[in-house]
N, C-alpha and C positions, 0 to 999 in steps of 0.2 A: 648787560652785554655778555654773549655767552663766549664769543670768539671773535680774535683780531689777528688781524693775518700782516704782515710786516711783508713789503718787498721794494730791500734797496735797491738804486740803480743809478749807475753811472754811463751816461752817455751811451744809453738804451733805446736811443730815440727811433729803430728799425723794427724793435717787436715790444716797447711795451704798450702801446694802445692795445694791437692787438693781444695780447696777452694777460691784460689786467681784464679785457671784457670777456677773456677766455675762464679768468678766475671770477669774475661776477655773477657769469652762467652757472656757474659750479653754486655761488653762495647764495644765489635766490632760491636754488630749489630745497635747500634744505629748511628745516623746520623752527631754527632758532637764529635773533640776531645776531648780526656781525658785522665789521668793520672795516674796511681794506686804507690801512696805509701805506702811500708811496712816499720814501724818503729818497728823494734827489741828492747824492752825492757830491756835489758841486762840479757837477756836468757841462760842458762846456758845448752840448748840440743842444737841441730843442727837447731834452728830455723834463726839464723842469718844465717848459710851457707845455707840454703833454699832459702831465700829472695835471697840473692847474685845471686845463679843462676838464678832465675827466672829472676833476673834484666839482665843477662847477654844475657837470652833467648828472653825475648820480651821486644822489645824498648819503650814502653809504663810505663814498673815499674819501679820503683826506689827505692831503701832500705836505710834507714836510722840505726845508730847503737849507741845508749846508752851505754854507757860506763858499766854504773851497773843499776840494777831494780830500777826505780824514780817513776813508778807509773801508770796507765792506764792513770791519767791526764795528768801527765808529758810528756809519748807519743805521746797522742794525739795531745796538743800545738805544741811538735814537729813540727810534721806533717802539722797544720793548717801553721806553720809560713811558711813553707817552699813550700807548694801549693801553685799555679800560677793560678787555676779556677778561671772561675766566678761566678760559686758554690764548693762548698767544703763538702762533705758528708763523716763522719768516720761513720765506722759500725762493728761489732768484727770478728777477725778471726776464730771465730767458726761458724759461718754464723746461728746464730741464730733467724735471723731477714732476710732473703733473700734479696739481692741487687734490684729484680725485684719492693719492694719495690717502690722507685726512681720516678717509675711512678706518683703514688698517690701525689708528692710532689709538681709536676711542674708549675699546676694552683693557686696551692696556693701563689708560688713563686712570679710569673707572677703578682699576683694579688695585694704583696705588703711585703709577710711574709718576717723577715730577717731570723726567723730561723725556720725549719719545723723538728718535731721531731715524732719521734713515739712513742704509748701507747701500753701498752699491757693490762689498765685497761678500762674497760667496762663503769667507769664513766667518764673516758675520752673521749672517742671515742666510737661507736657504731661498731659493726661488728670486734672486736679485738677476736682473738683466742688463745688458747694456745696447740698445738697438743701435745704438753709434757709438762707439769708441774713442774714446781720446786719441788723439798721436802716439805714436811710441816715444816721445822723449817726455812727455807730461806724465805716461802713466809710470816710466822711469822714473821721474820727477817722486810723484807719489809713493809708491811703494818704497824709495829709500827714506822720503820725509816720514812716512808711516813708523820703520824701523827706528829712526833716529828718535822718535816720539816716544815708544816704548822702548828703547833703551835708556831715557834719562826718566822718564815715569812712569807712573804705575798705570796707566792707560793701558788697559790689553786693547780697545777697542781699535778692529784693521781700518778701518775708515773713517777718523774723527771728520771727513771735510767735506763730504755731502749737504748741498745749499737747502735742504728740508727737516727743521726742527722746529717741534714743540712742546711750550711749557705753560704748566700749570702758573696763576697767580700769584699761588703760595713760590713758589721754586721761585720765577721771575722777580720777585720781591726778594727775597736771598740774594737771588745771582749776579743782580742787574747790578746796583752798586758796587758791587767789588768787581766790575770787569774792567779793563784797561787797555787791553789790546785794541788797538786800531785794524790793524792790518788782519790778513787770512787765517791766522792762528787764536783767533778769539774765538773760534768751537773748540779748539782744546781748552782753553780757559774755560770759556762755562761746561765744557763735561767735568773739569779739575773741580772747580767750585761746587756743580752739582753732588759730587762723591762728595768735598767735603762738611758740604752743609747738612749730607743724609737724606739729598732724594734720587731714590733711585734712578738708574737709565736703562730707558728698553730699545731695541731697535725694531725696524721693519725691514723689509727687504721695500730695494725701490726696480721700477724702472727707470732705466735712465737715456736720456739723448743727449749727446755731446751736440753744444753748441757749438757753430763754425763764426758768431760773432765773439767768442769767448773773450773775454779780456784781459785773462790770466799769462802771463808771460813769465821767461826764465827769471829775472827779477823777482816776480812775485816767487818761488819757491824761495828765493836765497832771502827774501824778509822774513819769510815765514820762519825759517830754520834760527833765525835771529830772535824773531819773539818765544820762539819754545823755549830756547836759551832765557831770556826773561822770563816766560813763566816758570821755567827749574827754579832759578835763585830766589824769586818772589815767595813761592809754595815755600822754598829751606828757611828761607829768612822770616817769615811769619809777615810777611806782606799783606796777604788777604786774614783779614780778622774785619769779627761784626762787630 
């Protein structure tokens, strides 16, 4: 299996059909196997009986199911433990970041990255867009979470939260047990763990469309600010070891 693509969701049940056949179109054309897992968050609309069918439709998907809501993080681990790639790319069920992405990733791969992720900031990357915009109080939100991020660690990176990341086998295999973070802050976790374990991280520039089903709220910032706080003390304290 050359690639498996991870896309959590929680009570998605408005675009992920259409949006999983939107990434199926994308993975027939290309020229190597691959695998689409959807891991249902423990959703409480019809998004689990969604995944179900589609799994039952094309041989290709497989549905995972969460017992109760554990977390974007929690999902995603899911997902990575349970893909057979030898890439591994999650990316949201609201297709915020389009899968065509993928492309931009491969040279980098080839070249040595474990983990290739995308920006949606201008000082990361060059040529990154936004056709829709977040709110003004989210992108507040972010850009203070950003700073607080790299003032407790060594993260220069301005946008660890971009829902389009992927990893090689070798890196996924390092990363994926030591992660812990449930919540929105498990991409700082795996970029922390990726620096520590020694595979490098590349970015891409993304396009980006801000969803209007989003389901990120002010809550979710002030968890997130909570678990970097966790991952500070865990990093000091020798928490994550192989």
């Amino acid at each position: 299996m050359h690639l498996s693509v991870i896309v959590p969701a929680y009570n998605e049940e408005s675009c992920l059909e259409k949006n999983i056949i939107e990434y199926l179109n994308y993975l027939h054309k290309l020229s190597f196997g691959s695998e689409l897992i959807i891991v249902n968050d423990g959703s409480t609309d019809s998004t689990g009986k969604i995944a179900d069918n589609l799994a039952q439709i094309y041989d290709t998907v497989r549905a995972m199911h969460l017992e109760k809501n554990q977390g974007k993080g929690a999902a995603v681990r899911a997902g990575l433990r349970r893909a057979q790639g030898k890439y591994r790319l999650f990316l949201d069920a609201d297709s915020s970041t389009s899968i065509d992405h993928l492309e931009k990733t491969w040279d980098l791969l080839e070249k040595g990255a474990g983990l290739v992720i995308g920006s949606r900031s201008k000082r990361d990357a060059e040529n990154t867009e936004q056709k829709i915009t977040q709110p003004l109080w989210k992108r507040f939100c972010g850009l203070a979470g950003n700073r607080l991020i790299r003032s407790l660690t060594d993260c220069d990176i301005k946008d660890t939260q971009c829902g389009f990341k992927i990893l090689t086998e070798a890196a996924a295999r390092d990363i994926v047990p030591e992660m812990t973070i449930n919540g929105f802050a498990f991409d700082l976790e795996m970029l922390m763990l990726a620096k520590k374990y020694g595979h490098n991280t590349a970015i891409i520039p993304v396009n980006w469309v801000n969803s209007p089903d989003s389901k990120v709220k002010i809550k979710n910032y002030l968890d997130t600010l909570a678990e970097v706080l966790q991952i500070k003390w865990r990093l000091q304290n020798g928490f994550y070891n192989k």
